[in-house]
C-alpha positions as CSV (number, residue, x, y, z in Angstrom):
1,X,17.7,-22.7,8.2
2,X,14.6,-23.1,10.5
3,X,11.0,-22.5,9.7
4,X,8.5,-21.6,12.9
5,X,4.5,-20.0,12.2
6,X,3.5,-16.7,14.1
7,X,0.1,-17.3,14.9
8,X,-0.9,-14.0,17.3
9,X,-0.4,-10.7,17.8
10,X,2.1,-11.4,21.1
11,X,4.8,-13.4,19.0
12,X,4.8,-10.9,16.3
13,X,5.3,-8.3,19.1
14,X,9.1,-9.8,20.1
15,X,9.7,-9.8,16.7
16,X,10.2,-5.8,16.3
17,X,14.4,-5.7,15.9
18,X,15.2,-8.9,14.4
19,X,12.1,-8.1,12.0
20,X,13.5,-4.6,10.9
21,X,16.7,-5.7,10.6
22,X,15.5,-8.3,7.8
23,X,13.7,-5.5,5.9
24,X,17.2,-4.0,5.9
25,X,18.9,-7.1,4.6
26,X,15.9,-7.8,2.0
27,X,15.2,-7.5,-1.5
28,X,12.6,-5.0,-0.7
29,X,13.3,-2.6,1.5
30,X,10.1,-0.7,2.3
31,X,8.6,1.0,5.0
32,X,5.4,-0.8,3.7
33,X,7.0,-4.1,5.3
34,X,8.6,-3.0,8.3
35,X,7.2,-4.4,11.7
36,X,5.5,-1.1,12.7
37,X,3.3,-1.5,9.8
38,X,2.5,-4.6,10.3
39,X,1.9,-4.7,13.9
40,X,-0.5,-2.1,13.4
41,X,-2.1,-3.9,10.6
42,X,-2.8,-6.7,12.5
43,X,-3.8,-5.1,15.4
44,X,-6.6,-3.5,14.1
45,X,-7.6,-5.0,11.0
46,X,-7.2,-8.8,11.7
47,X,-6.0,-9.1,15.7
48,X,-8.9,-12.1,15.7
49,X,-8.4,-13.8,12.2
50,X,-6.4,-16.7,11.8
51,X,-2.5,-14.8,11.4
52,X,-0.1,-17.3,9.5
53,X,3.7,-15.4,9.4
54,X,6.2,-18.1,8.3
55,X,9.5,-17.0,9.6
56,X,12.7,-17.9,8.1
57,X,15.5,-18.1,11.0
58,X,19.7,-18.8,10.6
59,X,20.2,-18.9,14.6
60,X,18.7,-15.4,15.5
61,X,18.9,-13.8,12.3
62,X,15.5,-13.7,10.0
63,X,16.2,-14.5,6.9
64,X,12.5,-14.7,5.4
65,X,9.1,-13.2,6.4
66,X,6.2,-13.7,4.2
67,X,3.0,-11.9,6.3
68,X,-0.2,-14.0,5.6
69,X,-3.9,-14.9,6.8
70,X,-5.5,-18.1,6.6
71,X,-9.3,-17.7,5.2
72,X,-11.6,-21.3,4.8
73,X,-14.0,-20.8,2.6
74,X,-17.2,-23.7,2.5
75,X,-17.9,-25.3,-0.4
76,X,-21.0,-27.4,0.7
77,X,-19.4,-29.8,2.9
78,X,-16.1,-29.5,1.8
79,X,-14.2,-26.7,2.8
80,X,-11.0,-25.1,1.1
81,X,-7.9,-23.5,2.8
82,X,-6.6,-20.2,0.9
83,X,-3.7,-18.1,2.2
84,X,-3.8,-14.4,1.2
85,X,-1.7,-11.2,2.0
86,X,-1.8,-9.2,5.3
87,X,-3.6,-6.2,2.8
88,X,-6.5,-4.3,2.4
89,X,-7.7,-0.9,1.2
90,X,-5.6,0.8,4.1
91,X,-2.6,-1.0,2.0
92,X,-0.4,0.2,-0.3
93,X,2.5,-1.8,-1.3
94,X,3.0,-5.5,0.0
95,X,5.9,-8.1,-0.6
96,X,7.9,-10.8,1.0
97,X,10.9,-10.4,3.1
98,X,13.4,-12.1,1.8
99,X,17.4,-12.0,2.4
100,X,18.9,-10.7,-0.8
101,X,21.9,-13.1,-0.8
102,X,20.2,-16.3,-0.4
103,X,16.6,-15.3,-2.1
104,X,15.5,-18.1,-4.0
105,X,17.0,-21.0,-1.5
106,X,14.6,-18.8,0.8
107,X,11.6,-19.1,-0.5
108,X,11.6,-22.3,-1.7
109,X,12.3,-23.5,1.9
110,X,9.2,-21.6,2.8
111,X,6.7,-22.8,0.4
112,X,7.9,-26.4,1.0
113,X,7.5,-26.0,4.8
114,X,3.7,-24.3,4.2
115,X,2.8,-27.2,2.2
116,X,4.0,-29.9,4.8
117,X,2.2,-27.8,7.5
118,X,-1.1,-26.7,5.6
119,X,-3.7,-28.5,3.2
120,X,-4.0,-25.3,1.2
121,X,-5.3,-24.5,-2.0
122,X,-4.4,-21.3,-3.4
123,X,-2.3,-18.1,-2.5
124,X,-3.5,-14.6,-3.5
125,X,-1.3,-11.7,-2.9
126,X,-2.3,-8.1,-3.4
127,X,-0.5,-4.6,-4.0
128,X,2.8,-6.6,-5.1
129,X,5.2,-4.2,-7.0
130,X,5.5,-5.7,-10.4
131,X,9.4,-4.7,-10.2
132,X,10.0,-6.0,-6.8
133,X,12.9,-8.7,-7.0
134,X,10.4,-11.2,-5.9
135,X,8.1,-11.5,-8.7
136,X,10.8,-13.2,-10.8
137,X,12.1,-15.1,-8.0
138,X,8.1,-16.5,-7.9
139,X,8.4,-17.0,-11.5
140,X,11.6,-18.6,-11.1
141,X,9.8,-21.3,-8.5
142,X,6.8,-21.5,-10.4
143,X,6.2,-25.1,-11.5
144,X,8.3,-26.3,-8.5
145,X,7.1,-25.3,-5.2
146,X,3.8,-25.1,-6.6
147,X,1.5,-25.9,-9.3
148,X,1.0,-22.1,-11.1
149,X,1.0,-18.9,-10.9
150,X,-1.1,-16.1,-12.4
151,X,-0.7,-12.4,-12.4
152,X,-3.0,-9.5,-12.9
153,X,-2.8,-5.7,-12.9
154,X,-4.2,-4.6,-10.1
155,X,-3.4,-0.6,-10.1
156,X,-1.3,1.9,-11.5
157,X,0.3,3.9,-8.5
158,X,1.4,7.5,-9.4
159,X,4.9,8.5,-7.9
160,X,7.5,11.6,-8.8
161,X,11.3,11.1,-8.9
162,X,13.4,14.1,-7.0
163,X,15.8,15.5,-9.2
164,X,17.3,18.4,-10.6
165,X,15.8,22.0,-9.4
166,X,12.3,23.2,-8.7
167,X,12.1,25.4,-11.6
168,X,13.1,22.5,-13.7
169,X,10.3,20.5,-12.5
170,X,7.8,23.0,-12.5
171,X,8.6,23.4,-16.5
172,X,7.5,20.1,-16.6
173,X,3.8,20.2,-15.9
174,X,0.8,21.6,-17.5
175,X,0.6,25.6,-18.0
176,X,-3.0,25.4,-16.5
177,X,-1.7,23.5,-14.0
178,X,0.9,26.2,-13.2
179,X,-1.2,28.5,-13.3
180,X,-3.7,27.1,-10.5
181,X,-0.8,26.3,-8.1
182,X,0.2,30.3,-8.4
183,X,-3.8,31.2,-8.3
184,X,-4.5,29.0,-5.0
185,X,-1.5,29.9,-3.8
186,X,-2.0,33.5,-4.0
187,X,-5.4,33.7,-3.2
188,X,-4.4,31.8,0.3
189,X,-2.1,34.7,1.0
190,X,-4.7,37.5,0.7
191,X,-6.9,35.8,2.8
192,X,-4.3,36.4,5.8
193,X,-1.2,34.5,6.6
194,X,-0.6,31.0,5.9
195,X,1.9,28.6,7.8
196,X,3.4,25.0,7.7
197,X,3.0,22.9,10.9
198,X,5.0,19.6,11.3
199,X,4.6,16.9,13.5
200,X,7.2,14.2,13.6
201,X,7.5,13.3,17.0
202,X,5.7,14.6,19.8
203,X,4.0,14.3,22.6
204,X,0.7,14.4,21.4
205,X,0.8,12.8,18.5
206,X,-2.7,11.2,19.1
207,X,-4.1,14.7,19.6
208,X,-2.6,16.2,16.4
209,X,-3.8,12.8,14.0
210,X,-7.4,12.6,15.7
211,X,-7.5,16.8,14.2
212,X,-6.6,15.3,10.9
213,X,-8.9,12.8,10.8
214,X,-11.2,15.2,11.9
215,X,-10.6,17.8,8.6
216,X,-11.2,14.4,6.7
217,X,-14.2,13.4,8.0
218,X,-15.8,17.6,7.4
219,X,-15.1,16.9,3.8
220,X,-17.8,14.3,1.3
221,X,-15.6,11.6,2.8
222,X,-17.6,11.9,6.0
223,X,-20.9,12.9,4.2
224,X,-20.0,9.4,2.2
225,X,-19.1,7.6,5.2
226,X,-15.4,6.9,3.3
227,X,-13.6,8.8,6.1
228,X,-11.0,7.1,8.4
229,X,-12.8,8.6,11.2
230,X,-16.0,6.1,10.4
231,X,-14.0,3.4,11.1
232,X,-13.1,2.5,14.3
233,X,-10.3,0.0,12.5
234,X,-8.9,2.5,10.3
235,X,-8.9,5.2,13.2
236,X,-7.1,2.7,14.8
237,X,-4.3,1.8,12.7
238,X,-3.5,5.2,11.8
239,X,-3.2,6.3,15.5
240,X,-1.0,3.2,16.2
241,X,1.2,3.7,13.0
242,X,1.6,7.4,13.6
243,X,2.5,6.3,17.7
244,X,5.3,3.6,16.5
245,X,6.7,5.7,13.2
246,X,6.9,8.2,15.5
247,X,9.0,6.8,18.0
248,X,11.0,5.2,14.6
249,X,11.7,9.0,13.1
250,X,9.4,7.8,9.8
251,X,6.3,9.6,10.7
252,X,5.2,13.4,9.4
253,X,2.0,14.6,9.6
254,X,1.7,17.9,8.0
255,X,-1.1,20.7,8.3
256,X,-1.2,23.8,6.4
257,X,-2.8,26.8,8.7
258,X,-4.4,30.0,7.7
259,X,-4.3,32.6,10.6
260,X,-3.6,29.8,13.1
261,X,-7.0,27.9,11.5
262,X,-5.3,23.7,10.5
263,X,-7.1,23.6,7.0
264,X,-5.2,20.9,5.4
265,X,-3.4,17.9,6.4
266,X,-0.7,15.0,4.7
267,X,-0.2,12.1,6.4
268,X,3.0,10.8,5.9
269,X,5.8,8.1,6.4
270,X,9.6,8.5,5.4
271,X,11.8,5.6,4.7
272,X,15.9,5.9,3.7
273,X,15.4,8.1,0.3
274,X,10.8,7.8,0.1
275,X,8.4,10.2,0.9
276,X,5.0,8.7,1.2
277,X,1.7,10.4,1.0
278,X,-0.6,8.0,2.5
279,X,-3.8,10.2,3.0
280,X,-4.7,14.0,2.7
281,X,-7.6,15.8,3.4
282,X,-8.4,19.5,3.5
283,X,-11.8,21.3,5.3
284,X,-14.2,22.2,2.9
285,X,-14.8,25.6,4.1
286,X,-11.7,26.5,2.3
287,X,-12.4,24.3,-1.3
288,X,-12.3,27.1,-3.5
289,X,-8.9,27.7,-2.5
290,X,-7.7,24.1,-3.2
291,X,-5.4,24.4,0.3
292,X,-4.6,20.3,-0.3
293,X,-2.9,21.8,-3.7
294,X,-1.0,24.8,-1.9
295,X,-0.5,22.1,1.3
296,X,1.4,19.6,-1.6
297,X,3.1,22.5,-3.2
298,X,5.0,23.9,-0.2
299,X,6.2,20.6,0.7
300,X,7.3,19.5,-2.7
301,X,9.4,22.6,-3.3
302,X,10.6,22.4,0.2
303,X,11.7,18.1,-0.9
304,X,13.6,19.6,-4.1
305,X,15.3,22.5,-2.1
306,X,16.3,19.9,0.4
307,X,17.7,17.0,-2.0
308,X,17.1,14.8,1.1
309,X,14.8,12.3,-1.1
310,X,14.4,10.9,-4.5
311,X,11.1,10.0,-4.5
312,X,7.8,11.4,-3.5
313,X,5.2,8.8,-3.6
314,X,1.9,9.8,-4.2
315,X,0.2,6.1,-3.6
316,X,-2.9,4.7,-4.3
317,X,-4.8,4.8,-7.4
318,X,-4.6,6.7,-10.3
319,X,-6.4,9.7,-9.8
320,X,-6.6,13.2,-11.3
321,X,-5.1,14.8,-8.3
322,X,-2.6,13.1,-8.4
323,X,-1.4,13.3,-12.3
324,X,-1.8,16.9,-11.7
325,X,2.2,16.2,-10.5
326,X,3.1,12.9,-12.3
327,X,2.7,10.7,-15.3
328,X,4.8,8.3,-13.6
329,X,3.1,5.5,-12.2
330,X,4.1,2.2,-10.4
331,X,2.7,-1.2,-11.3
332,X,0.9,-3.2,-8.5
333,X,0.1,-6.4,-9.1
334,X,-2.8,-9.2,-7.9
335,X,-1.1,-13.0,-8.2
336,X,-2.6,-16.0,-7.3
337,X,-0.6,-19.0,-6.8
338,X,-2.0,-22.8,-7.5
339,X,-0.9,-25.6,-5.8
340,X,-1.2,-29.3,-7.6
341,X,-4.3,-30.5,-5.8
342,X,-7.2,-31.1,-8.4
343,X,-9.6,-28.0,-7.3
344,X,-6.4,-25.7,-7.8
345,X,-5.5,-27.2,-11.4
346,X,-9.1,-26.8,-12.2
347,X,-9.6,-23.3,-10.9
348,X,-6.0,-22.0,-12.7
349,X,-7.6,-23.5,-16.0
350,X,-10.7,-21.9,-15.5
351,X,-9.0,-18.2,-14.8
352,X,-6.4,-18.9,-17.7
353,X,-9.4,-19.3,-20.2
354,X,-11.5,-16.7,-19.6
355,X,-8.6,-14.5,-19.7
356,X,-7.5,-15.5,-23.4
357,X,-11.3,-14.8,-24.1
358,X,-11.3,-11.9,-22.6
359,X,-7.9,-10.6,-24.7
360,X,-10.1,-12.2,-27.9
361,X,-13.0,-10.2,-27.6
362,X,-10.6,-7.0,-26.6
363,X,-9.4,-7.4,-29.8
364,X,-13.1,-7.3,-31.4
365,X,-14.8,-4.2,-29.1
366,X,-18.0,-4.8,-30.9
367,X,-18.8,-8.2,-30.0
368,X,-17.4,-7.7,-26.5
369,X,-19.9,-4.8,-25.6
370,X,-22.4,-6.8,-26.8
371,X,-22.2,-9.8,-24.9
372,X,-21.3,-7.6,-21.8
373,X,-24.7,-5.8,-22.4
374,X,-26.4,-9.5,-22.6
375,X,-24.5,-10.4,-19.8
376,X,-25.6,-6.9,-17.5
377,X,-29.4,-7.9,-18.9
378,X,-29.5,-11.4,-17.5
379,X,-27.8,-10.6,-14.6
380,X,-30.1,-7.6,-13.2
């Protein structure tokens, strides 16, 4: 096994193949991982910042990818080394790639070859599926190839398993719920004729995103200055994911149109049995007719009448929107890794502290709010 570092955006571009072919090998096979969403990661969100991917390689095979940044951070004039996740709020899910066969020997190669190469202090990785098979496989390392590990909850993402028959489902959620989906629905249809446009490959892909992001940006996103469309980064990656998925078959972008009008979008990706909604929008000329809801509705009934996939992934945070289909969530998780150098020790003693004071004063509500209000006080 050999270890190499991918340090800019041109290496990681000859990687495309060999790379997908290791998600297909891996313990986590994702389209959240694959080198389309990656490469478009890095392109627009970090194409200057100091990229760290240590590669795993058996001749030309990959065995093992783990995706990272290198941040310094001064501390007066000392200055500490941290490697975190390729991740930010335009992420969803993130994990290692790592050959199921040979997992452990894997990464334990890896972190042993960072450590020889780097004088690094910590490790934080963020949106990491608490079920993915490489939280144990950390656990099972922890103590060896580095110091200690912590993990956090960082969100609860809502997802809905594909089974059995629409009407079955339907049964399932809230009568008022019901009730709105056949209200909107219906209301739509006397305001003229409604349609479903899809866009999975084509020739102007660009043209048909930039009109999504463009019914996102009419809504309070825009007047909030949340909308992709406000960022040239974000504009970015989802024009370059939408190009690549495209050209991989993963990429759906779907509008719902009333008398030829697009008044509602979901951006999608697709991957072996997982439909992903990553964003949605609707315009806000058409609000009282909830058009995201009808958008969603059509499609879902359209995924159970199919049988294509088992699981229609909602992603993000818990909102209500979302439970509006699901109680089902997914746990993400923040962990932070320690390695033995005295700062690390200090700082894993430190965060292991306060959060058994933290779970004391849960346990006592009263004096918690208390000293949180002292606390809010002295700090404003």
């Amino acid at each position: 096994m050999h270890i190499d570092v991918i340090r800019n955006l041109d290496q990681l571009a000859d990687l495309r193949d060999a790379w997908n072919q290791a998600v297909e090998n891996s313990n986590f096979d994702s389209v959240f991982v694959t080198h389309e969403w990656f490469y478009s990661w890095v392109k627009n969100f970090a194409p200057d910042k100091n990229i760290y991917i240590v590669i795993a390689r058996d001749k030309d095979a990959l065995l093992g990818i783990m995706p990272l940044l290198v941040e310094h951070r001064k501390h007066g004039i000392w200055t500490e080394t941290i490697l975190k996740s390729m991740s930010n709020m335009q992420t969803y899910k993130y994990n290692f790639i790592i050959h199921r066969d040979m997992s452990e020997e894997i990464l334990t190669t890896m972190f042993n070859h960072i450590s020889k190469d780097l004088a690094w202090t910590s490790m934080i990785l963020d949106f990491v599926p608490a079920t993915a098979a490489n939280v144990p496989l950390l656990t099972g390392i922890n103590g060896k190839s580095f110091y200690a590990m912590r993990t956090e909850l960082y969100m609860e993402s809502p997802y809905l398993i594909i089974e059995g028959s629409w009407d079955d489902y339907l049964k399932t959620r809230d009568k008022k719920v019901k009730k709105n989906l056949g209200y909107f629905e219906r209301k739509l249809d006397k305001e003229g004729t409604t349609e479903i446009t899809s866009f999975t490959n084509s020739t102007d892909i660009d043209g048909h995103i930039t009109k999504a992001l463009e019914i996102e940006k009419s809504s309070w996103k825009g007047d909030h200055g949340t909308a992709i469309a406000n960022s040239q980064a974000e504009a970015g990656f989802y024009l370059d994911l939408g190009r690549s998925m495209s050209e991989s078959g993963k990429f759906g972008l779907h509008f719902l149109s009333l008398n030829d009008n697009q008044i509602a979008f979901d951006y999608c990706l697709t991957h072996k049995d997982h439909f992903n909604v990553l964003k949605t929008g609707y315009d806000p000329a058409y609000s009282k007719s909830s058009p995201g809801r009808v958008l969603r509705k059509k499609i879902l009934r359209g995924l159970f009448e199919e049988g294509t996939y088992k699981i229609y992934d909602l992603l993000g945070a818990r909102e209500d929107w979302k439970t509006e289909w699901t109680s089902d969530t997914q746990t993400l998780l923040h962990i932070h890794i320690y390695t033995r150098k005295p700062l690390a020790i200090f700082s894993y003693a430190l965060a292991s502290s306060l959060e058994r004071t933290k779970n004391i004063l849960r346990r006592h509500p009263g004096i918690y709010l208390a000293i949180k209000k002292i606390y809010l006080r002295v700090k404003s």
